[in-house]
C-alpha positions in Angstrom: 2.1 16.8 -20.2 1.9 17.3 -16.3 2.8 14.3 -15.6 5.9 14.2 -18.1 6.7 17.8 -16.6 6.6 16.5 -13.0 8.7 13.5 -13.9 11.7 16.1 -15.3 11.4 18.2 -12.5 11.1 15.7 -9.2 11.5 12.1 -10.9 9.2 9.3 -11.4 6.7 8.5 -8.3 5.7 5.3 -7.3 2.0 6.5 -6.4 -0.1 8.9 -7.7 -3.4 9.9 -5.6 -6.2 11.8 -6.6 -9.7 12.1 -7.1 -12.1 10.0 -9.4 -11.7 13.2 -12.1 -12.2 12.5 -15.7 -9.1 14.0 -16.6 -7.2 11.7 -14.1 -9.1 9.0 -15.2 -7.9 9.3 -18.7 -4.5 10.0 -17.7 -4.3 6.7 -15.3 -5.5 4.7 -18.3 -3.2 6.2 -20.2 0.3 5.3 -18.2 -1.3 2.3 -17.1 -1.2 1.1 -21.0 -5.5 0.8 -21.1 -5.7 3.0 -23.8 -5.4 0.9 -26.6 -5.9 3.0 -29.2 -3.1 5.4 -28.4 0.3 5.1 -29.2 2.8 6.5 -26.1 5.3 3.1 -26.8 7.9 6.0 -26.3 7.3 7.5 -23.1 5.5 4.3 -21.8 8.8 3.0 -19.9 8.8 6.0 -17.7 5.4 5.2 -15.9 5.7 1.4 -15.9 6.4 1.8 -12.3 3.9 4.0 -11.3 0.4 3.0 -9.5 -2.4 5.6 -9.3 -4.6 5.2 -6.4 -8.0 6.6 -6.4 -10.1 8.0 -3.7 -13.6 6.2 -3.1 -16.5 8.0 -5.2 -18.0 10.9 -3.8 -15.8 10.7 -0.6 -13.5 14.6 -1.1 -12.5 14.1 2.6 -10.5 11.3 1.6 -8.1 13.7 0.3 -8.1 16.4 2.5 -4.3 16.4 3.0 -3.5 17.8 -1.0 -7.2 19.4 -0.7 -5.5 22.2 2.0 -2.8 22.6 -0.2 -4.7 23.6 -3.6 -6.9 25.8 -1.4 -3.6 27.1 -0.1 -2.8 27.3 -4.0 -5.3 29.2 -5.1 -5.1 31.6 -1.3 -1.6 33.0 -2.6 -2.0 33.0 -6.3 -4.8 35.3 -5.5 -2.7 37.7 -2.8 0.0 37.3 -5.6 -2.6 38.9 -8.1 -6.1 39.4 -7.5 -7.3 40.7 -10.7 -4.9 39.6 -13.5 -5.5 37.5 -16.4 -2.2 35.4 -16.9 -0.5 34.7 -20.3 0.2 30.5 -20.4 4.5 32.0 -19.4 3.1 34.0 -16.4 0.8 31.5 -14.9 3.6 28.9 -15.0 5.8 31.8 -13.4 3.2 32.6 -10.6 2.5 29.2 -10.2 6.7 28.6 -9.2 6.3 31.1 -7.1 3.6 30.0 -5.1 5.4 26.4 -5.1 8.3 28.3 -3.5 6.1 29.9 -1.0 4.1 27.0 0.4 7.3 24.5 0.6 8.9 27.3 2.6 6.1 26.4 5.5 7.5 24.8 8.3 6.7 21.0 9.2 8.0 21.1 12.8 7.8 22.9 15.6 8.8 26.3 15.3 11.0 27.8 18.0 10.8 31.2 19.6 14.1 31.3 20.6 16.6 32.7 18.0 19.4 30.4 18.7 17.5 27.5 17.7 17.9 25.7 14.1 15.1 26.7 11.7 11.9 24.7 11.3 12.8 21.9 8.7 10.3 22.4 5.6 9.8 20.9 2.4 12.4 23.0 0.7 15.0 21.9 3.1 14.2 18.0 1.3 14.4 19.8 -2.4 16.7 22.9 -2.2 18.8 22.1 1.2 17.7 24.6 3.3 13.7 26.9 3.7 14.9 30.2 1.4 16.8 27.4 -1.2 20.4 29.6 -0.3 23.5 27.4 -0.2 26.9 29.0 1.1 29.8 28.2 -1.7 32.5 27.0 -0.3 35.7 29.1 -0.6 38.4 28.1 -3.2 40.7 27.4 -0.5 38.8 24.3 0.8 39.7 20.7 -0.6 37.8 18.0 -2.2 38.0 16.7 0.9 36.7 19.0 3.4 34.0 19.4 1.3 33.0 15.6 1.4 33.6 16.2 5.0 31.0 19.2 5.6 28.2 17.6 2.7 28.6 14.6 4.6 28.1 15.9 8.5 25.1 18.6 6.9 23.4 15.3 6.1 23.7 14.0 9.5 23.2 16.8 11.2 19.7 16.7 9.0 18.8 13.1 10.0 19.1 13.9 13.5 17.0 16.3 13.2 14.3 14.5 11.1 14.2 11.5 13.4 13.9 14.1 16.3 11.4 16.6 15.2 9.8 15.3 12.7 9.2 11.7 12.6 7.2 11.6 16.0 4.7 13.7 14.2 4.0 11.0 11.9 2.1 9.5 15.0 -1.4 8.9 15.3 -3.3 12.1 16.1 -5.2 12.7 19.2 -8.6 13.6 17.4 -8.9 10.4 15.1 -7.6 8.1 18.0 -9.3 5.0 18.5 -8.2 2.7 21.4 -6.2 -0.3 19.5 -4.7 -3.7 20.9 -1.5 -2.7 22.4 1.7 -4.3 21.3 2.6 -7.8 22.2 5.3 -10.4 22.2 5.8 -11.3 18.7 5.1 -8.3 16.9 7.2 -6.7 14.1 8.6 -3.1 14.7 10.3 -0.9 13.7 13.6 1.0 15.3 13.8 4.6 15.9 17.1 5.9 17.1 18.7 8.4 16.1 22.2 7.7 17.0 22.0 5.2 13.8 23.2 6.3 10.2 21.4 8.2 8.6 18.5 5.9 6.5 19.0 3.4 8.6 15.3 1.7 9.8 16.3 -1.2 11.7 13.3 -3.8 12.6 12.9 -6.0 15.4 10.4 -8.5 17.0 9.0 -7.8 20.2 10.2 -10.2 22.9 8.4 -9.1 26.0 6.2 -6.2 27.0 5.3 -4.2 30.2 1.7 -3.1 30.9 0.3 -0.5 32.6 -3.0 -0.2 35.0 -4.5 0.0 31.4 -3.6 -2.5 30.2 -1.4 -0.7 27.0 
């Protein structure tokens, strides 16, 4: 049911991760049409596409990313409420809230200086911008000019995704561990952000420069 729930709410995922729980493990079985002796030929189609990916056996750390996140959960359900006992309606309502809350958390650098644009978070991807408000666009405006400003908010959000947040996606510092450096031949892929928007170019590596250290 959290599954179909999830599906309504954000469409179908290609991967599910998660832990080697029994309920999981009844529930991968189940999409994955293992479960022979249940019947779910009517919702089956949904999760044909889906492939759930578990972590190895007694290994949590391999999913400390969503790890943080349910402690981070359970941290402001309990400042919500310390002390109450929810009815099924008002844990579901809490538990909205909380979503709210935690995709309002910024994934890029945060500026000091007032001027700047506001840290891009997770609700920027689901609700188009961190408090989920959207200015309506006054009677007066055309079809047109508002195909015209949907169209340049979208860019101006690429730009900044390429910009702010893609280099994040690099390797971090602590987990570093020196790798062969790129060479002639390799596959790559493009960043620049003066492409359209979901645009990934690739290209093969034709010659490269080294340094004293050899990278």
């Amino acid at each position: 049911m959290c599954i179909r729930n999830f599906i309504n709410r954000r469409g179908t995922p290609r991967e599910i991760y998660s832990d080697n729980g029994t309920n999981f493990k009844a529930a991968e079985k189940i999409i994955c049409d293992k479960a022979q002796t249940i019947n779910f030929n009517a919702v089956q189609p949904a999760f044909d596409d889906i492939k759930w990916k578990f972590n190895p056996p007694a290994a949590p750390h391999m999913g400390g990313a969503w790890e943080r996140l349910v402690r981070s959960v359970k941290t402001v359900l309990y400042a919500i409420c310390p002390a109450r006992k929810f009815t099924s309606e008002g844990l579901q309502s809490a538990l909205w809230e909380v979503e709210f809350i935690l995709n309002s958390r910024p994934l890029t650098f945060v500026s000091l200086d007032s001027k700047d644009d506001e840290a891009i978070t997770p609700n920027h991807l689901l609700l188009g911008s961190a408090s989920g408000y959207k200015p309506v666009f006054k009677t007066t405006h055309t079809v047109q000019h508002m195909w015209q400003a949907v169209q340049e908010f979208a860019d101006q959000f690429w730009r900044r995704w390429v910009r702010e947040y893609v280099p994040d996606l690099a390797r971090r510092g602590k987990w570093f561990t020196k790798r062969p450096p790129i060479a002639a031949g390799d596959v790559v892929v493009i960043l620049d952000e003066t492409l359209p928007r979901n645009r990934w170019p690739k290209g093969i590596v034709e010659q490269t420069i080294l340094a004293r250290d050899n990278q």
